[in-house]
N, C-alpha and C positions, 0 to 999 in steps of 0.2 A: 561848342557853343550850344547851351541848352532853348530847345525851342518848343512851345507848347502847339497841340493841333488839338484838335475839334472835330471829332469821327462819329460815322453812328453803329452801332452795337448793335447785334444781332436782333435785340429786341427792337427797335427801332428808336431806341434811347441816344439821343446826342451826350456826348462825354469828354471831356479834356482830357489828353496822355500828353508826354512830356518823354522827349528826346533828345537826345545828342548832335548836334549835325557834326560832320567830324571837317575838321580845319587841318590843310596839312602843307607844308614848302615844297615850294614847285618844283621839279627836277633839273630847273637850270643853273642853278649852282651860285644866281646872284646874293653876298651877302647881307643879312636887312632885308632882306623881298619879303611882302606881308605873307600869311598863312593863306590857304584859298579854299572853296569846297570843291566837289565835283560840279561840272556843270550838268544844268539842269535843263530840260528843254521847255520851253514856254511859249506859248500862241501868241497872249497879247497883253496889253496893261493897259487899267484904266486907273485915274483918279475920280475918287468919291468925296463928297463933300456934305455928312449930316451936319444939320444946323444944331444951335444950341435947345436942350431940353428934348431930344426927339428920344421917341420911345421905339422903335421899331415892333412891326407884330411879330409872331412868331414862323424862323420860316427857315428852306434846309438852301444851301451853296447852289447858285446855278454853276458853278465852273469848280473844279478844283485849283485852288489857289493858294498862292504866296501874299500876305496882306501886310503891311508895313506903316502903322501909323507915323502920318509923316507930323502931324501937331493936333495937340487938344488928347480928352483923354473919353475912352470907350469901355461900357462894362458889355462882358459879351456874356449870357446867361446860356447855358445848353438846357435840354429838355427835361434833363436825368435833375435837374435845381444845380450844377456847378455852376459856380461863380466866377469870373478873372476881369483883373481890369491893366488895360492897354495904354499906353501910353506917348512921346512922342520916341521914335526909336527901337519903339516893338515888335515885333511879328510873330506873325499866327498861319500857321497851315489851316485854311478852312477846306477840311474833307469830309463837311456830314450833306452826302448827298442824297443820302435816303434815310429815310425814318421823318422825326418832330422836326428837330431842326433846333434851331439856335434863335437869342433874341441881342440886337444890338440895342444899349441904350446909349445915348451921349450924359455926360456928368459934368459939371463944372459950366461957365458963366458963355461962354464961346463955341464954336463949330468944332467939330473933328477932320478932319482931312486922313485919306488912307489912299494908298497905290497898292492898288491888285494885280499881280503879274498874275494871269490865269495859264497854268498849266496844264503838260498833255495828260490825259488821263493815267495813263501808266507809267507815270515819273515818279521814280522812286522819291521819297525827300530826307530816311534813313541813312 
């Protein structure tokens, strides 16, 4: 499952990379049991709710997180000028906790809605 994250660079430049998470059957032997990843440990989740036309300023992840647009659609800008736009069923490792940071715009005629499972600092998501 390819997934895009949001890091910052040694220069303190925000950047999009693009990963693999790997999906695999679980060793109980049932057959048809979906693929699964590793488990991951996570503190807590919130839902976020931008309204329509919001610009957000420019700014870096309070938490490292797992972000999953749950409807509506999001252009997330990094510092370095990459582009990506999100949409309902997407996810984003937000990992630029230090440097510029990233900017959230909302696109399209409605709200965005997103659930942030925020993560432990040292949870791998490779």
């Amino acid at each position: 499952m390819e997934i895009t994250q949001i890091v910052s660079g040694p220069q303190g430049e925000s950047h999009f990379e693009d990963y693999t998470l790997t999906l695999r059957y679980p060793d109980h032997g049932f057959e048809g049991f979906p693929r699964i990843s590793a488990p991951m440990k996570c503190t807590h989740c919130v839902v976020v709710e931008y309204p329509a036309g919001y610009e957000g300023p420019q700014e870096r992840s309070t938490h490292r997180q797992l972000a999953f647009c749950l409807s509506g659609l999001l252009r997330l800008t990094s510092s370095d000028g990459g582009q990506r736009e999100f949409g309902p069923g997407d996810m984003i490792v937000m990992d630029d906790l230090d440097g510029k940071g990233h900017m959230i715009t909302v696109l399209g005629n409605g709200p965005a809605r997103v659930a942030s499972v925020h993560m432990k600092a040292d949870q791998p998501t490779a």
